[in-house]
C-alpha positions in Angstrom: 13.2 -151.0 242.1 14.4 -148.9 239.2 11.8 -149.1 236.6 12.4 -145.2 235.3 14.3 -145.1 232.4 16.8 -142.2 231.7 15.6 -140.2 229.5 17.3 -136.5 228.0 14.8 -133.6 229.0 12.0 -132.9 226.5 12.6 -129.0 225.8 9.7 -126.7 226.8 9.2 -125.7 223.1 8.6 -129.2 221.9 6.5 -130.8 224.9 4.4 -127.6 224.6 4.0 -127.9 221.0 3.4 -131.6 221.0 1.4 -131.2 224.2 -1.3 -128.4 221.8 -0.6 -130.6 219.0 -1.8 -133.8 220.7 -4.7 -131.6 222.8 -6.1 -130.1 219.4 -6.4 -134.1 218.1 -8.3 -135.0 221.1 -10.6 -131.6 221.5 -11.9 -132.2 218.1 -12.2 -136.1 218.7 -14.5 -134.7 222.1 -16.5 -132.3 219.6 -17.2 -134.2 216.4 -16.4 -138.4 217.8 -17.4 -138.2 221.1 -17.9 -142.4 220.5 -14.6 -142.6 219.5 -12.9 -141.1 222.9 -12.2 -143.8 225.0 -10.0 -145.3 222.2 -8.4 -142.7 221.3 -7.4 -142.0 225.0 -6.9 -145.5 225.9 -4.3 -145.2 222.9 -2.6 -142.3 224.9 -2.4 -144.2 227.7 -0.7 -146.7 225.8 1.7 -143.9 224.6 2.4 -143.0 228.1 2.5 -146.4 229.6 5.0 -146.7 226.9 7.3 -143.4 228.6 6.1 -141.2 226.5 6.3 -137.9 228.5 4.2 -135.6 226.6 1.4 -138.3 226.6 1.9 -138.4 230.5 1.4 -134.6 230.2 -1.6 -134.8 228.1 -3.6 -137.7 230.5 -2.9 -135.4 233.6 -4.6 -132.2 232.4 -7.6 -134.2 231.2 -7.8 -135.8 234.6 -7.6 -132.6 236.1 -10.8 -131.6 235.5 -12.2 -134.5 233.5 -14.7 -134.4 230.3 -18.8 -134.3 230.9 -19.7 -137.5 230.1 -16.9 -139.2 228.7 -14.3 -138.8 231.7 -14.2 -138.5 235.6 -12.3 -136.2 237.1 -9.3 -138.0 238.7 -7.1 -135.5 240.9 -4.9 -138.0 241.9 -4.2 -139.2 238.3 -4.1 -136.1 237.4 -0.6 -135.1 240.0 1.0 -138.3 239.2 0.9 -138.3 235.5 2.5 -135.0 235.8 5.1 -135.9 238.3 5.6 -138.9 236.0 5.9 -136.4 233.2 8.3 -134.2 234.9 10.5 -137.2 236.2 10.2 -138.2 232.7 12.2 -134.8 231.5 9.1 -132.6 230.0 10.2 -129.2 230.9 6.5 -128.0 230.1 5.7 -130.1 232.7 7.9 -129.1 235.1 6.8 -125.4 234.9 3.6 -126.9 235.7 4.3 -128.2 238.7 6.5 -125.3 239.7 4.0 -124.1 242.4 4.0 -127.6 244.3 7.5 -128.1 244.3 8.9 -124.4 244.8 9.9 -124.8 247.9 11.5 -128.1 247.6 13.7 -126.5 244.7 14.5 -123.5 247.0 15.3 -125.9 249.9 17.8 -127.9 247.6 19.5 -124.6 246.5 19.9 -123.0 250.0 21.3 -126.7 250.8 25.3 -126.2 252.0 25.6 -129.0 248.7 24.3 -126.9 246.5 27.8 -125.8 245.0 28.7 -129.9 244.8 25.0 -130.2 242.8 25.5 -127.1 240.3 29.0 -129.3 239.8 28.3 -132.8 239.4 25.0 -131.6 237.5 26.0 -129.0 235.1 23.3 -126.6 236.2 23.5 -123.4 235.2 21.1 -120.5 235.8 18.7 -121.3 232.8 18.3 -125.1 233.8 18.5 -125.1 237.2 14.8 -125.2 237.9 14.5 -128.8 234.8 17.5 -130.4 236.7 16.3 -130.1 240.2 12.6 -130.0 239.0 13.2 -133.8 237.2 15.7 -135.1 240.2 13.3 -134.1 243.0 10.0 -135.6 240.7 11.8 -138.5 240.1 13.0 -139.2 243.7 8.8 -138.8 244.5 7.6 -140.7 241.9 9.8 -143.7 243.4 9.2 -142.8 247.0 5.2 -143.2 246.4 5.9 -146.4 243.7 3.9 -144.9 240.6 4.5 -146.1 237.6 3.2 -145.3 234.0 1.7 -148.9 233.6 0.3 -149.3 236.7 -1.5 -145.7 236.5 -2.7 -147.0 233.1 -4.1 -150.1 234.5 -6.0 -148.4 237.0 -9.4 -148.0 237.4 -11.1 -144.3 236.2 -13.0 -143.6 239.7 -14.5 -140.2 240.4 -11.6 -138.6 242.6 -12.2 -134.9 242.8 -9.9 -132.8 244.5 -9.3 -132.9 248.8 -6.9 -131.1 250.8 -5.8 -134.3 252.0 -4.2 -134.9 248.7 -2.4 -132.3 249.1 -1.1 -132.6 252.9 0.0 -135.7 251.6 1.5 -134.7 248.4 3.4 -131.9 250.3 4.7 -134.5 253.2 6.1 -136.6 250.0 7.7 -133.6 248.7 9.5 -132.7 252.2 10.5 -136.1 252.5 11.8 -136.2 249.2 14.3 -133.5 249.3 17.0 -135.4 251.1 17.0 -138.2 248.6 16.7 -135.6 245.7 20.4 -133.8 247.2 22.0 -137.1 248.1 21.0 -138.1 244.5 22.2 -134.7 242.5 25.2 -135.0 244.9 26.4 -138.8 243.9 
């Protein structure tokens, strides 16, 4: 079932530069190509099919709120591009998705295995939130089978956001966070 690859994280500084980099490309492809879009994103798709984590980064906040005309909204795509991106190493990412998974991280740190995880995990008080962020993102991205080619194969429906994405997304997150300490702790 292990079709992540390990990856080394993808400093904040560099996915956020390469995230504004890549944005800026696309914003002016939106403004002066509009015809041209679809290729160009279909081309980051490929990137991110391809585990490209900043390219996972960069499909999610476009499916967040979409593009008039040229892209639906797609909430769903839009959280598990950037869990992908997260499980992927993108610290950018990860600060992202700090409000969803907050309490998860808080729950694996008041954890009596805490102490073995900071061990075995060399987590220290600036990359505690990356390791734990990227273990617990990677144990959800498995948990609810989503992978970067299969989201790229999908189909662009209109998929605005409902609470029921959420309910579930925070039931996934809960069940998660044993796998995610038995994981940090092996």
């Amino acid at each position: 079932m292990s079709r992540l690859k390990r990856l080394p994280f993808i400093y904040y500084e560099e996915a956020l530069n390469g995230f504004t980099e890549t944005r800026k490309t696309m914003n002016e492809i939106i403004q002066k190509k509009p015809e041209t879009f679809n290729d160009e994103f279909n081309y980051v798709k490929y990137l991110a099919a391809s585990e490209d984590p900043i390219a996972m980064d960069l499909l999610a906040y476009y499916y967040k709120t979409g593009i008039s005309g040229l892209l639906k909204e797609n909430y769903v795509k839009y959280i598990n591009w950037e869990l992908l991106s997260a499980a992927r190493g993108n610290e950018f990412a990860i600060e992202k998705l700090q409000f969803l998974i907050g309490f998860a991280i808080d729950n694996i740190m008041s954890s009596g295995d805490y102490n073995t995880i900071v061990y075995k995990n060399d987590i220290d008080d600036y990359n505690s939130l990356y390791v734990l962020g990227k273990a617990l993102c990677k144990t959800i991205v498995k948990r609810i089978n989503c992978f970067p080619v299969d989201l790229m194969e999908s189909k662009d429906e209109y998929l605005p956001y409902k609470k029921e994405y959420d309910i579930n997304l925070r039931k996934n997150i809960e069940d998660a966070i044993p796998d995610t300490i038995n994981y940090l702790k092996s």
